[in-house]
C-alpha positions in Angstrom: -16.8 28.9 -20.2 -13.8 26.6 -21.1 -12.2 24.7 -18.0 -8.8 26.7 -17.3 -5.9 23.8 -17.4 -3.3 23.9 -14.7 -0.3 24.6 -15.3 2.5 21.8 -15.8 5.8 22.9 -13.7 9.0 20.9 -13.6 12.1 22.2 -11.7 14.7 22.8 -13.9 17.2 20.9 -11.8 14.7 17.8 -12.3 15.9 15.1 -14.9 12.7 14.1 -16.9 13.3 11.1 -18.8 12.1 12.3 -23.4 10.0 9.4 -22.6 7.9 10.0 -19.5 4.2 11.0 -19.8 3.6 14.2 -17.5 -0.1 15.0 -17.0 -2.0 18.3 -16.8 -0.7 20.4 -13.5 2.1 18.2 -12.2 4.3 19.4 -10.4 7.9 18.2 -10.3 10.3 19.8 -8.1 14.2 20.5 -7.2 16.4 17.1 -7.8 14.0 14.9 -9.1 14.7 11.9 -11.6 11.8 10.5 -13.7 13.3 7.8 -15.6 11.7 6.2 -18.7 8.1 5.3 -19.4 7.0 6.7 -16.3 3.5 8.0 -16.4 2.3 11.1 -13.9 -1.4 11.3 -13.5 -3.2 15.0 -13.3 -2.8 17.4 -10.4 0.3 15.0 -9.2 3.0 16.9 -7.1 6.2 15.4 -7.5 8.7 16.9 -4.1 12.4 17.4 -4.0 15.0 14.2 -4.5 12.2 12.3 -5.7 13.4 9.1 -7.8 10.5 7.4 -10.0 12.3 4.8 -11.8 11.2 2.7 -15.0 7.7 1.5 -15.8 6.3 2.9 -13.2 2.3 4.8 -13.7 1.3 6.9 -11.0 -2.5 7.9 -11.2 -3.8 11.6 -10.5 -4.1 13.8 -7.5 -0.9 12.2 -5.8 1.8 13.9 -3.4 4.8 11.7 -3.7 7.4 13.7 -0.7 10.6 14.1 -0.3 13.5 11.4 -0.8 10.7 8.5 -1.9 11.7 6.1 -4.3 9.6 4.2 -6.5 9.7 1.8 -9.3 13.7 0.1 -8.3 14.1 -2.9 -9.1 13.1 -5.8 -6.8 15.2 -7.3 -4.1 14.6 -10.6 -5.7 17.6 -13.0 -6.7 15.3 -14.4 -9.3 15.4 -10.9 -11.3 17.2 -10.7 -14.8 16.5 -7.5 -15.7 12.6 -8.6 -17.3 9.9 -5.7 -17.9 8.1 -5.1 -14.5 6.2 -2.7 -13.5 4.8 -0.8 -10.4 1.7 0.7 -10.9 -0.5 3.4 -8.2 -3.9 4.4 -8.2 -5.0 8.0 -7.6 -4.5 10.0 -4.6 -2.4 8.5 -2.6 0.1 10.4 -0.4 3.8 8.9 0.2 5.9 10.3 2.4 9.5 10.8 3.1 11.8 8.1 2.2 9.0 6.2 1.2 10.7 3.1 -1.0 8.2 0.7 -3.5 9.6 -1.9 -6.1 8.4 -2.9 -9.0 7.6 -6.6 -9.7 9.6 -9.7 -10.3 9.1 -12.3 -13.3 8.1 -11.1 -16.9 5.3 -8.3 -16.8 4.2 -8.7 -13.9 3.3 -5.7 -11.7 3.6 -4.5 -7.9 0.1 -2.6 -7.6 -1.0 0.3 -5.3 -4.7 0.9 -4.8 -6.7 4.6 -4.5 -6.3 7.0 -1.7 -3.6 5.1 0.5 -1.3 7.2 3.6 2.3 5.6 3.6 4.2 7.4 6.0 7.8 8.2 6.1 10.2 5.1 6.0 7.6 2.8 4.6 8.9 0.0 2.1 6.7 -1.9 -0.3 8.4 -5.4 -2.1 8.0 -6.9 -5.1 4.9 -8.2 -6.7 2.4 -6.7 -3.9 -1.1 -6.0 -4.1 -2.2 -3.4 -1.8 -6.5 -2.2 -2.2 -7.4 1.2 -1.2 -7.7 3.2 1.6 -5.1 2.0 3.7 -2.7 3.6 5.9 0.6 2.8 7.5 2.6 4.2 10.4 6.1 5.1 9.9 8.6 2.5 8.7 6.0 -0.4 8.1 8.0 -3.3 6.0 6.1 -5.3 3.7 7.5 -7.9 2.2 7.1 -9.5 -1.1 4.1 -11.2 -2.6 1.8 -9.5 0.1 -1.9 -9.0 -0.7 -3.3 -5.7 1.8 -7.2 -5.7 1.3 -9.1 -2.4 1.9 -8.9 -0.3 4.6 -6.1 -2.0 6.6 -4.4 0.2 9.6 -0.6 -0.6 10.2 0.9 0.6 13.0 4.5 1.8 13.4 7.7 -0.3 12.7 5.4 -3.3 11.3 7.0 -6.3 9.7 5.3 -8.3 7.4 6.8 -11.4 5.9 6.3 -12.5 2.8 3.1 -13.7 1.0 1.1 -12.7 3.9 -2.3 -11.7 3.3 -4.4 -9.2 5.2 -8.0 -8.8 5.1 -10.3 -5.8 4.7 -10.6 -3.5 8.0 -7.6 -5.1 9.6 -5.9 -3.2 11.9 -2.3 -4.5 13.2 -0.5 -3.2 16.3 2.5 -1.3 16.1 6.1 -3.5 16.6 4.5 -6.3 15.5 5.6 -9.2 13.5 3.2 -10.4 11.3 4.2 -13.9 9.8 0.8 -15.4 9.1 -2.3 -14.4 7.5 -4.9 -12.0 8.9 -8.3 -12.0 8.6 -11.1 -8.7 8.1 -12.0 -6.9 10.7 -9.2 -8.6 13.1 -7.3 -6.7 15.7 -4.3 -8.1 15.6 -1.1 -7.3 17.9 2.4 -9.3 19.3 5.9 -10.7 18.5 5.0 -13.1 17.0 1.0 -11.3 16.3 -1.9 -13.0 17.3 -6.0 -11.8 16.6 -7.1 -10.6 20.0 -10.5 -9.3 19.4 -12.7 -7.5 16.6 -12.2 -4.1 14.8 -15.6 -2.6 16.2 -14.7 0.8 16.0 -13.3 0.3 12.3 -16.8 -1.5 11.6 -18.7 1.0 12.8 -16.4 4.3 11.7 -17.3 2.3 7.9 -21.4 1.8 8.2 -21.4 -1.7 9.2 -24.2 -2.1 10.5 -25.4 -3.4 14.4 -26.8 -6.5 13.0 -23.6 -7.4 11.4 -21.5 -6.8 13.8 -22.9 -8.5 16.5 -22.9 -11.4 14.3 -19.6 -11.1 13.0 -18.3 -10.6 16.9 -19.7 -14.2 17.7 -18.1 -15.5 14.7 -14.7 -14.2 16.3 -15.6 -15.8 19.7 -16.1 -19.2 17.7 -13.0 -19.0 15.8 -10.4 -17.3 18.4 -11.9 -17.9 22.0 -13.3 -21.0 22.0 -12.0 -24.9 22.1 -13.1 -25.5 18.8 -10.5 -26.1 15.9 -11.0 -23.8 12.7 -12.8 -26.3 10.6 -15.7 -27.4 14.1 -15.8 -23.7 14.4 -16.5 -23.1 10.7 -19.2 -25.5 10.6 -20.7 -24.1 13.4 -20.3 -20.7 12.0 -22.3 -21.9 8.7 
């Protein structure tokens, strides 16, 4: 028996750029605005007073909620008006009032990973790389030029400056103000943040083993508790 398509349904208050690639079963509702060469993955559901600007590719199984904006053009003096793009993976939820900007300088991209939570209020800069598997408490602000690995929790009303990076299985405190990088597995908190101690329950909530824990745990104690500087600690560590 041949696979039953779902339906395609688009609000007919939405404006859809003649443009914009609409997958099987999207759904785009009341007030919307899809501007030009958008593309809308499978199964995507679109909510009222959406805005999806130009150049922007949104992958399948999303739920993009009510009053998000995606794909403006980056809070970036150094923006002309050059083709950038935003680009998300596939089933990623964004909530209310969500905002994400595409990239600054000539075809370059701000990218969204697979299976991310950003929750309402959340903004995203220019030129950002964010992995998969991520969430973020309410109005987390991430700045421009940020790299998120996998897996990173956010609490609420996070800042992040610019061209931060955080590593894999992070998870930062809520209020904090994150101005440095952070490495995986850290549990980081403060104004201005500091690492106070291992993610062990992220660790083990992900299948890291005992073994590698315990070792990784020491590792910490070298690098963050000890009177050793990062390069003594380091070669200790090796």
């Amino acid at each position: 028996m041949e696979a039953i398509e779902k339906k395609t349904r688009i609000h007919p208050t939405a404006v859809v750029d003649p443009s914009a690639e609409i997958g099987n079963g999207v759904e785009i509702g009341p007030y919307c605005v899809i501007g030009p060469n958008v593309r809308l993955g499978d199964g995507t559901r679109i909510e009222q007073h959406v805005v999806i600007e130009a150049n922007t590719s949104i992958g399948k199984n999303c739920r993009i909620m009510t009053g998000a904006v995606l794909g403006g053009e980056p809070q970036d003096y150094k923006y002309h008006g050059e083709q950038t793009y935003l680009i998300i993976g596939d089933g990623n939820i964004i909530r209310e009032y969500v905002t994400i900007h595409r990239a600054s300088g000539d075809g370059e991209a701000t990218i969204i990973g697979d299976h991310n939570m950003l929750m309402a209020y959340c903004h995203i800069g220019h030129n950002c790389k964010l992995g998969s598997g991520i969430t973020m408490a309410n109005m987390v602000g991430i700045s421009g030029h940020t790299q998120i690995e996998d897996k990173v929790v956010f609490g609420g009303i996070v800042g992040v400056h610019q061209k931060v990076r955080i590593g894999k299985l992070a998870m930062i405190g809520g209020f904090s103000k994150v101005v440095q990088d952070v490495p995986p597995f850290a549990m980081a908190d403060g104004r201005p943040m500091k690492v106070y101690d291992l993610n062990v329950v992220g660790l083990r909530r992900h299948g890291v083993s005992p073994k590698v824990r315990s070792d990784l745990k020491k590792a910490y104690k070298l690098l963050y508790r000890s009177n050793l500087n990062i390069t003594q600690a380091l070669e200790v560590i090796e």
